[in-house]
C-alpha positions as CSV (number, residue, x, y, z in Angstrom):
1,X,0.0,0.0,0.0
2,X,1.6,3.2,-1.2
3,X,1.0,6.9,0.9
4,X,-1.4,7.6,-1.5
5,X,-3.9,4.7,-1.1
6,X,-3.4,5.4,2.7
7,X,-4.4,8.9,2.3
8,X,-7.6,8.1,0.1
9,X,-8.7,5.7,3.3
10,X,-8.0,8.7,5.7
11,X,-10.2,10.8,3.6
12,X,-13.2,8.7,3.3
13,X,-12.2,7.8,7.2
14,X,-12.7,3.8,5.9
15,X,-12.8,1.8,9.1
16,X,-11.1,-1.5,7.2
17,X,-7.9,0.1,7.3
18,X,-8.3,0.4,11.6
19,X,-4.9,-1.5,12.7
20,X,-3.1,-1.4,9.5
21,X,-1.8,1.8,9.5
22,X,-2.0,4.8,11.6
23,X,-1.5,8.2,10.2
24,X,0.4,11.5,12.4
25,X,-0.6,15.5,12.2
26,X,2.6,17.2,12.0
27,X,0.7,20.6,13.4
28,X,-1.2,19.3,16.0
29,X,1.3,16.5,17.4
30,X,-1.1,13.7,17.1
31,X,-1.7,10.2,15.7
32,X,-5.2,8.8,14.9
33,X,-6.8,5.5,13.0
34,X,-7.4,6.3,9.5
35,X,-11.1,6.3,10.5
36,X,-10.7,8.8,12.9
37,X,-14.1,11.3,12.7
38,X,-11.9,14.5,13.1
39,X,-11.7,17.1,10.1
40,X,-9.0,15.3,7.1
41,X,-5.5,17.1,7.7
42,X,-3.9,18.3,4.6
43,X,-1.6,15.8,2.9
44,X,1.3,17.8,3.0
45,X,0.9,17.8,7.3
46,X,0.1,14.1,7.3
47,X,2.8,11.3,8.6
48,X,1.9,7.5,7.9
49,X,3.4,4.9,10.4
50,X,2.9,0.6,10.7
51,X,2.3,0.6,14.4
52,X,1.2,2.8,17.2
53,X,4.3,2.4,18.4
54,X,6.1,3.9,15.7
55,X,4.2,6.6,15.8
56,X,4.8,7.0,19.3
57,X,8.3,7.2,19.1
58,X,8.2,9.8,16.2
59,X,7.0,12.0,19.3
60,X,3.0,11.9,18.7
61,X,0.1,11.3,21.1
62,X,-2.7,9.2,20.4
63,X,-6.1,11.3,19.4
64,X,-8.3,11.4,22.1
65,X,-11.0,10.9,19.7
66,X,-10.6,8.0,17.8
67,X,-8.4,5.8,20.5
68,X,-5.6,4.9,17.6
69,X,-4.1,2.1,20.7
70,X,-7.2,0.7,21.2
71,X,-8.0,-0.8,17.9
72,X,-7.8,-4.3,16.9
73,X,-4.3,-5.3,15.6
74,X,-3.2,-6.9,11.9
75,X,-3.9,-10.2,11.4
76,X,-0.7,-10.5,9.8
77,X,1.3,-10.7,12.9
78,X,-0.8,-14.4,13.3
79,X,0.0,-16.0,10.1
80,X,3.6,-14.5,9.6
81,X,6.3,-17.0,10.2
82,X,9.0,-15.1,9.9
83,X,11.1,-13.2,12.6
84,X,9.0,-10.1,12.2
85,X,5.7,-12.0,13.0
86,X,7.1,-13.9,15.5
87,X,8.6,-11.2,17.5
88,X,5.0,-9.2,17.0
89,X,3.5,-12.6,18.9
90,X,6.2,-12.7,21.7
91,X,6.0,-9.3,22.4
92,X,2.3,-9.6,22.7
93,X,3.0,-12.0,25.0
94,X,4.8,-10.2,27.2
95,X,8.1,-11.7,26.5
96,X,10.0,-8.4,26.3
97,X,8.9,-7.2,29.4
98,X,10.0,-10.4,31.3
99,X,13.2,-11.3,29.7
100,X,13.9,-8.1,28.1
101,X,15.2,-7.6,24.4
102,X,18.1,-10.6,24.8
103,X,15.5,-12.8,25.9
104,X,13.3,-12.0,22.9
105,X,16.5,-12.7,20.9
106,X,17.1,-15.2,22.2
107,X,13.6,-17.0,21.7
108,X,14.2,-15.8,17.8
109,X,17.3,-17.3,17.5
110,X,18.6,-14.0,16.6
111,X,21.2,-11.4,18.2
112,X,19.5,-8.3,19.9
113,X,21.2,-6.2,17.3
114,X,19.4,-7.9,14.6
115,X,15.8,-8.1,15.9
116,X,15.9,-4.6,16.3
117,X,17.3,-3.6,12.8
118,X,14.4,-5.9,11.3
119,X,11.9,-4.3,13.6
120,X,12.9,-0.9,12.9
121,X,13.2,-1.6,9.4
122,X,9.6,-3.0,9.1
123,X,7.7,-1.3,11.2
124,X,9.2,2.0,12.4
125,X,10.1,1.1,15.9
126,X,12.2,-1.9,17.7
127,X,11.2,-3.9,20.0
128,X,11.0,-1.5,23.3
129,X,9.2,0.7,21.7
130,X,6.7,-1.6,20.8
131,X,6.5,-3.1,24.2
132,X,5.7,0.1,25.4
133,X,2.6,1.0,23.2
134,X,1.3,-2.0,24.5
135,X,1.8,-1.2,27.8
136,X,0.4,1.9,27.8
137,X,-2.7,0.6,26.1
138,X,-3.2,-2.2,28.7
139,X,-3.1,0.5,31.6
140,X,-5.5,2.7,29.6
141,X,-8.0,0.4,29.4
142,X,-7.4,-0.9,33.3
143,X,-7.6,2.7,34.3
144,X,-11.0,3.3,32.7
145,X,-12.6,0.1,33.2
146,X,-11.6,-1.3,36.4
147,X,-11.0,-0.6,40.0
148,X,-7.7,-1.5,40.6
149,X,-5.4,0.9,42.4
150,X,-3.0,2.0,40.9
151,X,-0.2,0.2,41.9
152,X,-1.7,-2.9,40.7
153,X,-2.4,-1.5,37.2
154,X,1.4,-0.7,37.1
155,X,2.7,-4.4,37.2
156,X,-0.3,-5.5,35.8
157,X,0.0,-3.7,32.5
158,X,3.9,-4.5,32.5
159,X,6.0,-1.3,33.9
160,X,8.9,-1.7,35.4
161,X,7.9,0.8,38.5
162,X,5.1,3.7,39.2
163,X,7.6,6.4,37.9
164,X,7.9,4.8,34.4
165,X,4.0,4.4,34.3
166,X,3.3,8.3,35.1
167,X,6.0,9.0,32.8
168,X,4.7,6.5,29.8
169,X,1.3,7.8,30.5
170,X,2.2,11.6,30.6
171,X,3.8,11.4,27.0
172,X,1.6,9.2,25.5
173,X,-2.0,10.3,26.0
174,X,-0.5,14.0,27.6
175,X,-2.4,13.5,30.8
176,X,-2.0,11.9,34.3
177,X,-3.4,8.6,35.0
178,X,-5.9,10.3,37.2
179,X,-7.0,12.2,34.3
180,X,-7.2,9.5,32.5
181,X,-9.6,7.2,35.1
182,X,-11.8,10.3,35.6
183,X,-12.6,10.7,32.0
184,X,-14.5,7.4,32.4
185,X,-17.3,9.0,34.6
186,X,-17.7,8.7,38.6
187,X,-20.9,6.6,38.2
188,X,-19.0,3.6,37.2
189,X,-17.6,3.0,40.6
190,X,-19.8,0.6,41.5
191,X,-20.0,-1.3,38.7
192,X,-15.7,-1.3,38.3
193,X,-16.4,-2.6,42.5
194,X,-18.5,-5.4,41.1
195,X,-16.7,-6.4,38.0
196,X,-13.5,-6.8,40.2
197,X,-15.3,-9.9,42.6
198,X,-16.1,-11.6,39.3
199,X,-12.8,-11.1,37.6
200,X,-11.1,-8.2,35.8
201,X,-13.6,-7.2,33.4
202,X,-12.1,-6.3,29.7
203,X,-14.0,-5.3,26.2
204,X,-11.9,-7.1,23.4
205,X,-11.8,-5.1,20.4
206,X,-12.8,-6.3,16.5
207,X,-13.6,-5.1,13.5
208,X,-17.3,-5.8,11.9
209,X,-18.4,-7.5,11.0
210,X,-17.6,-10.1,13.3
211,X,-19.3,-13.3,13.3
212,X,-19.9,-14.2,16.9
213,X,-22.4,-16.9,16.6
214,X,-20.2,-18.7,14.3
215,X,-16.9,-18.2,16.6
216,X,-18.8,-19.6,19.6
217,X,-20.1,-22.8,17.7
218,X,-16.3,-23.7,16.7
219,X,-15.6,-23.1,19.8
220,X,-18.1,-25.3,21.2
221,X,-17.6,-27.9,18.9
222,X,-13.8,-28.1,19.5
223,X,-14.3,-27.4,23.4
224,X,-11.4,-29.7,25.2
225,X,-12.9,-31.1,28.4
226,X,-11.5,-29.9,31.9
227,X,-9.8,-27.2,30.1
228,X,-12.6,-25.1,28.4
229,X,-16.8,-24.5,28.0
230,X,-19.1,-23.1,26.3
231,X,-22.4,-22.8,28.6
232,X,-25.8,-20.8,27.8
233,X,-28.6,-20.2,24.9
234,X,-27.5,-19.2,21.6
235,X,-27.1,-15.5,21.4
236,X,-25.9,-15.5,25.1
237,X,-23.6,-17.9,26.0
238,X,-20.2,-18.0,27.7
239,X,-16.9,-19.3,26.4
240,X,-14.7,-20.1,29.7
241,X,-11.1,-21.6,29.9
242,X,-8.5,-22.1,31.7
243,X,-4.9,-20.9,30.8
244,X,-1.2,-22.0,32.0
245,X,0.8,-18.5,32.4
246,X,4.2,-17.3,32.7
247,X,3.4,-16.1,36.6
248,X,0.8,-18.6,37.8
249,X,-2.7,-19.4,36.1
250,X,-6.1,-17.7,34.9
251,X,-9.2,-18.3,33.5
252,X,-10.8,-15.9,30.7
253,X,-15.1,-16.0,30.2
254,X,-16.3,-14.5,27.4
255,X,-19.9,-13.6,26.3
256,X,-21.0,-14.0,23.5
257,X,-23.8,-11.3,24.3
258,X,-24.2,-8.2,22.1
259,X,-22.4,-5.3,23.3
260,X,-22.8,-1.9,22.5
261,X,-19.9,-1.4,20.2
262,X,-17.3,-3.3,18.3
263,X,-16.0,-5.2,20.9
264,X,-17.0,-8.4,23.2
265,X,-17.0,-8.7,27.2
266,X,-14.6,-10.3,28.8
267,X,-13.0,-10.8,32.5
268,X,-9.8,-12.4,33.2
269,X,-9.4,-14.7,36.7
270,X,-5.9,-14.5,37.6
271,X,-3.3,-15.3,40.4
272,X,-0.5,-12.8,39.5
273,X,-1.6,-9.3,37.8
274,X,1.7,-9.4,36.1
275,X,0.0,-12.0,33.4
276,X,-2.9,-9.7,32.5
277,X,-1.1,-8.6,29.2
278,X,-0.4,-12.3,27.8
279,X,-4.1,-13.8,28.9
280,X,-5.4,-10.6,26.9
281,X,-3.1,-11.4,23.7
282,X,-4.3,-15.3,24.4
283,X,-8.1,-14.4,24.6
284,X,-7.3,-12.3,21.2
285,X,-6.1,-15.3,19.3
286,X,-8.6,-17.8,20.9
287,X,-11.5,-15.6,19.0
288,X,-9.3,-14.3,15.8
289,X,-9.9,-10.5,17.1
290,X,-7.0,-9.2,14.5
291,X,-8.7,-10.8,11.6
């Protein structure tokens, strides 16, 4: 896809091209999803990036908008068997912030050195930099759907300590996390109370049309016993299983109820926070979200 067929989607704000690119305002310091519902910039002020991340890096915040970090990923990080696609997967995983960049590598069978020249080659930003977007995604969506404290949303979403998360926060979405939690509205207290005693509750993101009926009758079909179910009615069941983590164990339901927007419920059982980000990236795959 050249710059010009990216700018063509940006101007008719097609929502098919969500995930595979992002596009940067030079004059206003912000990145967006080409569907973004804000007025088109002109081209000549326009910057087109692979990831979030890369635009990140190039010193943009995401649009408060159109959420760029909060829509689905490519598929082509799933099907990809080479060291670009894999490093995608292990870093959604979580690898990177476990074992760092040499224990990426060394799951590659690569040098540091050259998983980050293919990275940056490919997609605009290497392998901490990527880490990082999703970081700061996973303690978005903690912050404004759950109530955790914050301490717990820090190792949960991956950081290191709570000074890296205010800092990661600060320059990505250009507000505190406090800011960030209160844009959510005060009446979902409760309800973030509730969720919490019934597991961490998440919206997984897709594009549509998704067929939900159909995903949840594989599913079914397939279901191994002792390790996952599908219970309830068509139209509202729940797909439960349990999941073997890098920190301890989970267990992700998710309904197969209609939800207001392009997403489907979920909550996440687990015994260490710190495995939140790979049982998201597992649920993902286990319903083809990136597709």
């Amino acid at each position: 896809m050249d710059d010009r067929t990216r700018y063509e989607a940006v101007s008719s704000r097609d929502a098919r091209f969500d995930g595979a690119f992002f596009f940067a305002v030079v004059t206003t310091g912000i990145y967006c999803r080409p569907s973004c519902p804000a007025v088109t910039p002109k081209r000549a002020n326009v910057r087109f990036y692979r990831t979030a991340a890369a635009a990140q890096a190039g010193g943009f915040r995401a649009c408060r908008r159109c959420r760029p970090d909060a829509v689905p990923g490519s598929a082509e990080w799933n099907v990809r068997a080479d060291v670009v696609g894999r490093a995608m997967r292990l870093i959604g995983d979580g690898v990177v912030d476990r074992e760092g960049v040499p224990g990426l590598a060394g799951r590659l069978g690569y040098s540091a050195r050259q998983v980050q020249r293919q990275l940056n080659a490919e997609l605009g930003a290497g392998p901490v930099a990527l880490a990082r977007a999703q970081r700061s995604h996973t303690a978005r969506v903690l912050l404004q759907t759950t109530g955790l404290p914050v301490t717990d949303i820090v190792f949960a979403a991956g950081f290191a300590s709570v000074r890296q998360f205010n800092d990661t926060i600060r320059q990505v979405y250009a507000r505190t996390p406090s800011a960030l939690r209160a844009e959510a509205g005060t009446g979902l207290g409760g309800a973030r109370r509730e969720g919490l005693r019934s597991g961490i509750p998440l919206r997984l993101a897709h594009r549509g049309p998704y067929a939900a009926a159909a995903q949840f009758d594989l599913l079914a079909a397939e279901a191994v016993a002792r390790v996952e179910e599908v219970t309830g009615p068509p139209g509202r069941r729940t797909y439960r299983r349990t999941l073997r983590l890098p920190y301890g164990s989970g267990i992700v339901a998710v309904d197969e109820a209609p939800a207001a927007g392009s997403w489907l419920e979920a909550r996440i059982h687990l015994t260490d926070l710190r495995d939140l980000t790979t049982a998201v990236q597992r649920a993902r795959r286990l319903f083809d979200l990136d597709a």
